[in-house]
N, C-alpha and C positions, 0 to 999 in steps of 0.2 A: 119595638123597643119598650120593655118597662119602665116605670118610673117608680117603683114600691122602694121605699125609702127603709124597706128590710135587709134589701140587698146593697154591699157598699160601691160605692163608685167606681170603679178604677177607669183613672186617668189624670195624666198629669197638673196637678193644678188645682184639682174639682175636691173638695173636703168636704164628707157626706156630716150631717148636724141634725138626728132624730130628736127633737123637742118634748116628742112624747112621754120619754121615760123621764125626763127632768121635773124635780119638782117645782110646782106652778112660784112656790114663791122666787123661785132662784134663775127660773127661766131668762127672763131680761138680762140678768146681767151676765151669765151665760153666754148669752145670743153675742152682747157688746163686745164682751172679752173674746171672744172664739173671730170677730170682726175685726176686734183693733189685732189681733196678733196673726191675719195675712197680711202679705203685700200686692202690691200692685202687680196684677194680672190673674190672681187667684179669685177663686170662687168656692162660697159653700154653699151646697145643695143642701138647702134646710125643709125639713120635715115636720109638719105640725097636723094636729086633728080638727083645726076647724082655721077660716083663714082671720089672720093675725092683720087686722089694719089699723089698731091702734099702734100695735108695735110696730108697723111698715113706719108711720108717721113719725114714730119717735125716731127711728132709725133715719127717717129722711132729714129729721132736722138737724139732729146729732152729729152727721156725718154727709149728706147735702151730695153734691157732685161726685163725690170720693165713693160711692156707692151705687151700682147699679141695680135696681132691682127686677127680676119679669120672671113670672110664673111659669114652670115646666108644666104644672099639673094641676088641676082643682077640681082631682075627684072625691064624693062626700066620704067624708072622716081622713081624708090625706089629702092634705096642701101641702105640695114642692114649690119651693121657692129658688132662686138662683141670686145671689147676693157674689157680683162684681163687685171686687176692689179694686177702682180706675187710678188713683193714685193720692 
């Protein structure tokens, strides 16, 4: 199974989120907005080019329990992330 974050997801629940084409200054709040508008039991497979842990942390503090996070993939120039929204 691939994980190239070119090709879209299907499956219920799972919203693919390539980072790459967004501009770097708009990226975070993007990310937040695209977070706050699942619900509980969805998930977006986010795509980025190098890995994001200052944003994990902000994401972790932001949103705390309410967020799962654990990586699909972290191969170099594509990090997949899986962001649960537990409730």
């Amino acid at each position: 199974m691939t994980h190239d974050c070119s090709i879209p997801v299907i499956a219920e629940g799972i919203y693919p989120f390539d980072a790459r084409g967004i501009a770097k200054r708009f990226r975070h709040a993007a990310i937040f907005g695209a977070l706050d508008a699942l619900q509980a039991g969805e998930t977006m497979r986010f795509c980025n080019d190098h890995d994001p842990l200052p944003l994990l942390s902000q994401i972790t503090n932001h949103f705390g329990s309410h967020v799962r996070i654990s990586y699909v993939s972290r191969s170099p120039g594509e990090i997949v992330i899986a962001f649960l929204v537990t409730g």
